[in-house]
Each structure stands twice: as C-alpha cells, then as structure tokens.
C-alpha positions as CSV (number, residue, x, y, z in Angstrom):
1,X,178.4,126.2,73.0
2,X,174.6,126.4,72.0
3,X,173.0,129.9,70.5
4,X,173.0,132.6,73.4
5,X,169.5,133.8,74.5
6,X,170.2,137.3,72.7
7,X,167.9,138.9,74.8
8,X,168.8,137.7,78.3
9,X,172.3,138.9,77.0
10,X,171.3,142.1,76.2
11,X,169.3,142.7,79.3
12,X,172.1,141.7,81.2
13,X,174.4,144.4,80.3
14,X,175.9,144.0,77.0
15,X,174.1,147.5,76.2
16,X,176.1,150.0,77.9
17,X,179.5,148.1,77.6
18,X,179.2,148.4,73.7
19,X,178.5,151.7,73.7
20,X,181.5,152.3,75.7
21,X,183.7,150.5,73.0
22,X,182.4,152.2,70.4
23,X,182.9,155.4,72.1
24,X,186.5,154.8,72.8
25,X,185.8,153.7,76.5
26,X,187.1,150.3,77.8
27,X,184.4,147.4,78.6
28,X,184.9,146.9,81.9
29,X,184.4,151.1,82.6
30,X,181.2,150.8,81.7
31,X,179.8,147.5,83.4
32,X,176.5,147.6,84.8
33,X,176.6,147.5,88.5
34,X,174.6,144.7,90.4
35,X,172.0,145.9,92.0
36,X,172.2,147.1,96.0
37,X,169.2,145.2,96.5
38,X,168.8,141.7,94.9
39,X,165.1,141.2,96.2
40,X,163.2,139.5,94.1
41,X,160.3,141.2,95.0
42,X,161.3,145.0,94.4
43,X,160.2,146.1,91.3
44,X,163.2,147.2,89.2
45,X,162.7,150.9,88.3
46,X,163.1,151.7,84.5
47,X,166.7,152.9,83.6
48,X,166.3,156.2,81.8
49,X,168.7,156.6,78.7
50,X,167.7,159.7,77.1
51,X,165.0,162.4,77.7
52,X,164.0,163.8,74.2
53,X,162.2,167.2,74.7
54,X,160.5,165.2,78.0
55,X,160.3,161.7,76.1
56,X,162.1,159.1,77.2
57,X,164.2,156.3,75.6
58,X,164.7,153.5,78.3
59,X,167.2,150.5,78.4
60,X,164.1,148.1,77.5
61,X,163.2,150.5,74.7
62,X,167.1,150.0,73.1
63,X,167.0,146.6,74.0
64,X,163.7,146.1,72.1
65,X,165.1,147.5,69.1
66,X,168.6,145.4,69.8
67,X,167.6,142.2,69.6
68,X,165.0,143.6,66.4
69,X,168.2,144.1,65.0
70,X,169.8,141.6,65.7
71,X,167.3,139.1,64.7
72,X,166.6,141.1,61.5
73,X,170.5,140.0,60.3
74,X,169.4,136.2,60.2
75,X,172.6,135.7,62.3
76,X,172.8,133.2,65.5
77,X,175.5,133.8,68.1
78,X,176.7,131.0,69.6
79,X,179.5,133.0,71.7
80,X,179.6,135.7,74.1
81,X,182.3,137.4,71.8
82,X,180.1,137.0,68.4
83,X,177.2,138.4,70.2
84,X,179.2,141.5,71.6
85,X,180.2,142.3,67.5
86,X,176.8,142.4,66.8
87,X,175.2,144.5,69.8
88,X,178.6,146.6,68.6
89,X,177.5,147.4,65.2
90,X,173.9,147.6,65.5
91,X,174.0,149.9,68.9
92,X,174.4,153.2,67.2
93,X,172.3,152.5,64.3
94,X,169.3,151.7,66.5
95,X,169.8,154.0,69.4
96,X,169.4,156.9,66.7
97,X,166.9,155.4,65.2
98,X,165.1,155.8,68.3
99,X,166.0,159.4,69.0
100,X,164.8,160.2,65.3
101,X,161.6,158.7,65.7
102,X,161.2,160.5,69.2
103,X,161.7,164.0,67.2
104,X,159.3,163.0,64.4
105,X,156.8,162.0,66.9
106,X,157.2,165.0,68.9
107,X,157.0,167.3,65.7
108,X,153.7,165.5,64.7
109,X,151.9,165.7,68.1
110,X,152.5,169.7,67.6
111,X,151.0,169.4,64.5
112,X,148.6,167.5,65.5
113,X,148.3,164.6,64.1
114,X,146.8,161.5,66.2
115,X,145.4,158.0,65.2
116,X,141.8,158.2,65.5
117,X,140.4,154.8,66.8
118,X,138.7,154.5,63.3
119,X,142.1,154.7,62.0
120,X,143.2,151.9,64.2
121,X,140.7,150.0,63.8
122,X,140.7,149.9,60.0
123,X,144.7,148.7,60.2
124,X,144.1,146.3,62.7
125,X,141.5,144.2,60.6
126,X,143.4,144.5,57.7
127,X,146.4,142.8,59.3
128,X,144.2,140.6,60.9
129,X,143.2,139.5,57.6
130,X,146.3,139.6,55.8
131,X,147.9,136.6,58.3
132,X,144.8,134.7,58.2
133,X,143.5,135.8,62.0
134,X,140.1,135.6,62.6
135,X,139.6,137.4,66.3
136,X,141.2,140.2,68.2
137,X,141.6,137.2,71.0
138,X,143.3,135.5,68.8
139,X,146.0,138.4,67.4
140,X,146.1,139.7,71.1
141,X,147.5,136.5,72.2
142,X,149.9,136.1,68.9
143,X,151.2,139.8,70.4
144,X,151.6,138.6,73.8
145,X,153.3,135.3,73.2
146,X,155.6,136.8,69.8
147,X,156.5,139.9,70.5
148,X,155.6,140.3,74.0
149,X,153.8,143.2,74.0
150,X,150.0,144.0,74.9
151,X,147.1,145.9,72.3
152,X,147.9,149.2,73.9
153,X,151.8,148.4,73.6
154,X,150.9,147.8,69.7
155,X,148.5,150.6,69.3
156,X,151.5,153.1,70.8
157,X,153.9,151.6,68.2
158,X,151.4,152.1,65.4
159,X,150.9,155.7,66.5
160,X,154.2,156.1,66.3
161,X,155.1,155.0,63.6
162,X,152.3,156.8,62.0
163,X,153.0,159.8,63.4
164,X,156.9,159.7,61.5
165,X,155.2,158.5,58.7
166,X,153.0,162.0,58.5
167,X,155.7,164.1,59.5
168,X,158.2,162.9,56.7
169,X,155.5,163.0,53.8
170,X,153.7,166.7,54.8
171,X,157.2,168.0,56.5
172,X,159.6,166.7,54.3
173,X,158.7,164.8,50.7
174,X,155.7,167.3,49.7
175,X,158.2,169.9,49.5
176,X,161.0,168.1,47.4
177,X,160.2,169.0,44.2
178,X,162.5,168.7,40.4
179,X,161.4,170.9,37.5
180,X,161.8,170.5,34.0
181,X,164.4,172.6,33.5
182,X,166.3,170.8,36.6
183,X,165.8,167.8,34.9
184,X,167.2,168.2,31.5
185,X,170.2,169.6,33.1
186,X,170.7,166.5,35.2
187,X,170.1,164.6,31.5
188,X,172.4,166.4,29.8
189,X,175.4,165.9,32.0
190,X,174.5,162.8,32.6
191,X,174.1,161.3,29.1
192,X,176.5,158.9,29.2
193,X,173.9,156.9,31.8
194,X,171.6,157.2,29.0
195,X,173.0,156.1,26.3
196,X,173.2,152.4,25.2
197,X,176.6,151.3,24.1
198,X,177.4,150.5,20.3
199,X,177.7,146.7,20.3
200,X,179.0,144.3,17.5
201,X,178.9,140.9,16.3
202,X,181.2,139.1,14.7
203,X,182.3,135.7,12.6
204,X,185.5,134.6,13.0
205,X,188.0,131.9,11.6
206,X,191.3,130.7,12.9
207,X,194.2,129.3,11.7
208,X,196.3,127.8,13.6
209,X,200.1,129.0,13.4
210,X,202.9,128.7,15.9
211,X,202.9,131.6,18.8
212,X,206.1,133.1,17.8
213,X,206.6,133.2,13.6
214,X,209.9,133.4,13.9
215,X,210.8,130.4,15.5
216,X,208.8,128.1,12.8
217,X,208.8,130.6,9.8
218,X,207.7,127.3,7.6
219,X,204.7,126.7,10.0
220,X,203.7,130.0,10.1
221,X,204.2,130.4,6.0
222,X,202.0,127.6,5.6
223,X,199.1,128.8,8.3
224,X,199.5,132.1,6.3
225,X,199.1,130.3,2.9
226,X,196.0,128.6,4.1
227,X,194.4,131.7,5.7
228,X,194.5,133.5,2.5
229,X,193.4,130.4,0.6
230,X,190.5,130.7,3.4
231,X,189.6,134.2,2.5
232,X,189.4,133.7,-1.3
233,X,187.0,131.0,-0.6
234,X,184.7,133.8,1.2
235,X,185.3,136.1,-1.3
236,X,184.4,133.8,-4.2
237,X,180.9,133.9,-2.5
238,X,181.0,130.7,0.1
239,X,179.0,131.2,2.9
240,X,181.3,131.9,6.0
241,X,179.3,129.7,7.9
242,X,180.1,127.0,5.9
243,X,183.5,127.3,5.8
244,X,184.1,128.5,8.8
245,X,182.7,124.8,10.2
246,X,185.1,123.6,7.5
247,X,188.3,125.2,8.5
248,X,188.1,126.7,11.5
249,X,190.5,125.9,14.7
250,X,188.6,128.2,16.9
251,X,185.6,126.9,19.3
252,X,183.3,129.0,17.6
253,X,183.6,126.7,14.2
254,X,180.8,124.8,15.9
255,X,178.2,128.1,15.6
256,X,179.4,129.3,12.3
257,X,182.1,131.1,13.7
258,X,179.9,133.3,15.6
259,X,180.9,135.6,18.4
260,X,179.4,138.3,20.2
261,X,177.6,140.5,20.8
262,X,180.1,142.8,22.5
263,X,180.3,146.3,23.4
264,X,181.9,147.6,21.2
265,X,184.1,149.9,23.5
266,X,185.3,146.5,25.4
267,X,186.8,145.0,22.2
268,X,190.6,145.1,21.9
269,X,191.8,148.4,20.1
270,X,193.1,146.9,17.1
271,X,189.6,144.8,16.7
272,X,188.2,148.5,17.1
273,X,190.6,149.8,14.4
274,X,189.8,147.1,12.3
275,X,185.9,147.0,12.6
276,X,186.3,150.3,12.2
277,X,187.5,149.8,8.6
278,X,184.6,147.0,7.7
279,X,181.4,147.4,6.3
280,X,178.7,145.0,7.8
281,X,178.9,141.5,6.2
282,X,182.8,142.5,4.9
283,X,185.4,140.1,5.3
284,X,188.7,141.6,6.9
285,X,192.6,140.3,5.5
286,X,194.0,137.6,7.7
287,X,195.5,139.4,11.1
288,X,198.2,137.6,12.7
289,X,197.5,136.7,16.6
290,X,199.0,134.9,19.1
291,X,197.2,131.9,18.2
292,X,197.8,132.0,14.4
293,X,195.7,133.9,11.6
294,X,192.2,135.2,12.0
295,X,189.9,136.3,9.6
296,X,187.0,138.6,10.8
297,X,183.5,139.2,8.9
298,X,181.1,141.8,11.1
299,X,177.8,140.4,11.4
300,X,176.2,143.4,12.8
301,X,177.2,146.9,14.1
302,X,174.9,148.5,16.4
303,X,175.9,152.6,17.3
304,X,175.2,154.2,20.2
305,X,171.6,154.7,20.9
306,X,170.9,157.8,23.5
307,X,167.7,157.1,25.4
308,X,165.6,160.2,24.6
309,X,164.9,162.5,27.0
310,X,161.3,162.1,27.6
311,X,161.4,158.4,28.0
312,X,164.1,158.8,30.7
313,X,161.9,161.7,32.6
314,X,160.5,159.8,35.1
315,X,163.2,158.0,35.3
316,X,165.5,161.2,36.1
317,X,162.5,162.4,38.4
318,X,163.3,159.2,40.9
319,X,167.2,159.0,41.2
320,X,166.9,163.6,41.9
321,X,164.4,163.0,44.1
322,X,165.3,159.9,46.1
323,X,168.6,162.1,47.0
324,X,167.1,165.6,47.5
325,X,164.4,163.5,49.8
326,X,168.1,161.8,51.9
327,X,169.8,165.2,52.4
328,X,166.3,167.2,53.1
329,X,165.4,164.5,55.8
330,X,168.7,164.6,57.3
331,X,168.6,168.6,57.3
332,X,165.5,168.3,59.0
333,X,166.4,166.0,61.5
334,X,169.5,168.0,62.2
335,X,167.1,171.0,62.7
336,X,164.9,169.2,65.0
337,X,167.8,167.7,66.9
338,X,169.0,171.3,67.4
339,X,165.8,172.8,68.9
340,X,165.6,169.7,71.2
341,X,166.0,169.8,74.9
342,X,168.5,166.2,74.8
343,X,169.0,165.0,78.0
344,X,171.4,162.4,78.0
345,X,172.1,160.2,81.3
346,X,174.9,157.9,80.1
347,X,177.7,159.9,78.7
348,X,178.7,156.4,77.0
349,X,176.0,156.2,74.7
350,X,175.6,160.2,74.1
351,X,179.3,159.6,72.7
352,X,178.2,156.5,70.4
353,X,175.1,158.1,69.0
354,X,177.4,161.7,68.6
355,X,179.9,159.6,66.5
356,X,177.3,157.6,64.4
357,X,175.2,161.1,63.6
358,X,178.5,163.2,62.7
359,X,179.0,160.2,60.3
360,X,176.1,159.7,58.6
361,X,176.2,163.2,57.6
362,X,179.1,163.0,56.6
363,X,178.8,160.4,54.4
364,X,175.5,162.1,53.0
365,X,177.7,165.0,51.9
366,X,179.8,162.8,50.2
367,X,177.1,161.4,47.9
C-alpha cells in the first residue's frame, strides 16, 4: 500500500474515533455518521468542537493542527492502522494546544492588545524577504497553494499567535523573577552540579602472569621476578616511557604506557586506594591483577574544582527560571481554564483533552 493522504484521512473521520480510544470509548461508538443528505451542492455546515468563552474550535481547525502534527514527526503512514497511532498520540496534545491558545487570545483581546496593520506589515516583508519573495502576489499564491489558506487566514494566525505571545511575556514571564539570595541557595545545594570532578592520569606497565597464581606458582614467580626487576629500572632513573615501550604487555606500551584521563571517582577502589598513596610522577610496587603484575606511575592528579558562584549566576538564573516560567504558565492556564465558559459538544474529545490536562500537571508537579 502507497502513503495515505493524511488529510483526506483525517477529514474523513479518524478525528473523533481516536478521541474515543483514548478516552476509553470503543472506535466504532464514535464513528462519524454519513451525512442525511449526500448532495454535492449543500454546503456542509462547520462541525463545532468546543466553544471557548464564545470562541470556537471546529473539526477543520483540529484537523489543521492534525495533520501539522503529523507532518512535523517526519513520519509517512502507509496503513490505515499506522496512521490511526499517530492521530492517537498527537490528538490530545493538539486539541489543547488549541484550547490554550483560545484562552491566551481571549485574555489578550481584554487587554487589549491587537496587530496594528503597521505591525503586520513590517512581519510580512520581512518573511517575504527572509524566503527570497519578491511580491505579495507571489507569497499570496505560495499561501494558497502550501498551506491552503488566504492573507486574511494568515493575518488571523499571526494575530493569534501574537496575541499568546503578549499574554505569556506581560502575564506570565515579566513576573517570574530569582533573587540573589534564591540563587545562592539553589548553588549551594546544588554544588555537586558545579563542581568538576577530580580526574587522573596514569602510566602503566604489565606483566604478563597466569590468571590464577596458584595454578602456575613458577610462571607467576617469574612475572613477579621480572615486574620488580621492571620497577628498579624506573627507580634507577629510566624514563617510564622508555621502558614501558620496552617491557610492556599492555596496549598502551605503544603511548608510553599512557592511560587516562579518568574521573577519578570512576577508577576501581583499589586504583583509588592506591593513587591515593602516590605522589605525582611516583612509581607504585607491582600489584597483582588478573592479567599479571602492574606497575602504576600517576602522571597527573587534578582535584575537584567547584565552579564559583558568580560564574555559574547566570547560569543558575536560566535552569530557576525556565521551571518557575513551566509551573507559572501552567497555573495560569489552569486559572484561565477555570473562569472559562467551556462548552464542549463531543463528550469524546472533552474526555481526551480532560485526561491529557490532568496529566500534564501532573507530571509538572513531579519535576
């Protein structure tokens, strides 16, 4: 089967009936009816969804932001199943979407604000520009054949979308604010986040001895023997470079026996316990591993370094903010939604958009 004409799909029902899944309905409850009248020539009255304080949502309106969706996932249906999972998950996202950006709107008419045509004007010659459109002919008929929609269709989307814009920065961001005081705190038991870990790097060389010493205590004598003869070398002044190209069995031999950096706290405890014992550019005894004897020299030991607190400021500033700005624009909402006169006409898609809002919130607690 070929890609499904999302759209057309949509339109034809697919709306409603995943709604009803998602509320806990059955798909064939809420089928669309045909119509009682298949002329061509009557004019198919707009379904109402939802009546916002007066504004409507209609099933074009959710459609419109469907297939957005949709398309915005990069993903192709070529079944009527796959395309039924999608309008599925992206249903309740969208459809409250749409009911949030009819109380934003709504807030910002009573406040006043409007696109002037100046306004409008300036925007629309700047995206003119920025595609590379010289006329408005020419970016009228780009609407018309793209995204279906005339000037005053885009003009009433730009509005809007202004509109929330101005609510959410005056209404909402201007007033979420993070002092000084509320900063250090959030610093302070947070300075793990700020601190960069101790890290080391070491020189190592092994070896070779047989995995269990007692089952080849000659093997392992002689491995021993030859580690230690190993470490004299180093600590009659060779460089461990040197030998450690020499003598090594490690991979490593090839770099000088060089390995790391590593944070420090991801070594193996007994590394720990034994770096822990070493001065920088000291040369530990031959420790017995799995793999035979290794001998350890720490190349460098960096400690912890805690980023100070005024280079993290701003920092600190963004990650408070960005989640005082989440839970004051869901309170917000919830107190617009509240006030609302909601008039829901499908009792389906009241029940998905309930369910999605309950959640969200939920999870916003959470965080």
């Amino acid at each position: 089967m070929g890609v499904i004409d999302v759209r057309n799909y949509i339109a034809g029902g697919a709306l409603l009936v995943a709604a009803a899944v998602l509320a806990g309905g059955s798909p064939a409850a809420a089928q669309v009816p045909a119509p009682a009248n298949p002329d061509p020539s009557l004019r198919v009255i707009e379904r109402i969804l939802v009546k916002v304080n007066g504004e409507i949502i209609t099933q074009s309106d959710l459609e419109d932001r469907q297939v957005g969706a949709i398309r915005a996932r990069g993903v192709q249906p070529s079944t009527n199943a796959e395309l039924m999972q999608l309008v599925r998950d992206v249903t309740p996202e969208v459809l409250a979407a749409a009911v949030e950006e009819l109380l934003l709107v709504e807030r910002g008419r009573e406040l006043g604000y409007q696109l002037s045509d100046e306004q409008f004007t300036d925007y629309l010659d700047s995206l003119k520009e920025d595609n590379g459109i010289e006329s408005d002919e020419q970016f009228i008929e780009m609407l018309s054949q793209q995204e279906g929609m005339t000037l005053d269709d885009f003009r009433r989307m730009v509005e809007r979308q202004m509109l929330a814009g101005q609510v959410q920065q005056i209404e909402i961001l201007n007033r979420v604010t993070i002092t000084d005081i509320e900063a250090q705190e959030y610093y302070e038991e947070h300075i793990e986040d700020f601190t960069e870990p101790a890290t080391v790097t070491l020189r190592e060389i092994l070896i070779s001895g047989p995995e269990d010493p007692s089952a080849n205590l000659i093997a392992d004598r002689r491995a021993r023997g030859e580690a230690d003869a190993v470490r004299q070398r180093l600590l009659d002044g060779e460089a461990f470079e040197s030998v450690a190209r020499a003598t090594s069995d490690a991979p490593s031999k090839d770099n000088g026996g060089l390995i790391g950096p590593f944070q420090l706290a991801e070594v193996a405890e007994s590394i720990q316990e034994l770096i822990a014992t070493l001065e920088p550019g000291e040369v530990s005894e031959a420790r017995r591993t799995p793999q035979g004897y290794q001998i350890l020299k720490v190349e460098e030991l960096v400690e912890d370094v805690v980023r100070p607190f005024e280079d993290v400021r701003d920092e600190i500033s963004q990650l408070v903010f960005g989640d005082r700005r989440s839970a004051a624009y869901r309170d917000y909402l919830d107190e617009l939604y509240a006030e609302a006169i909601v008039d829901w006409k499908s009792e389906e898609l009241q029940a998905a958009f309930e369910q999605y809002w309950q959640r969200t919130a939920a999870a916003l607690q959470r965080e």
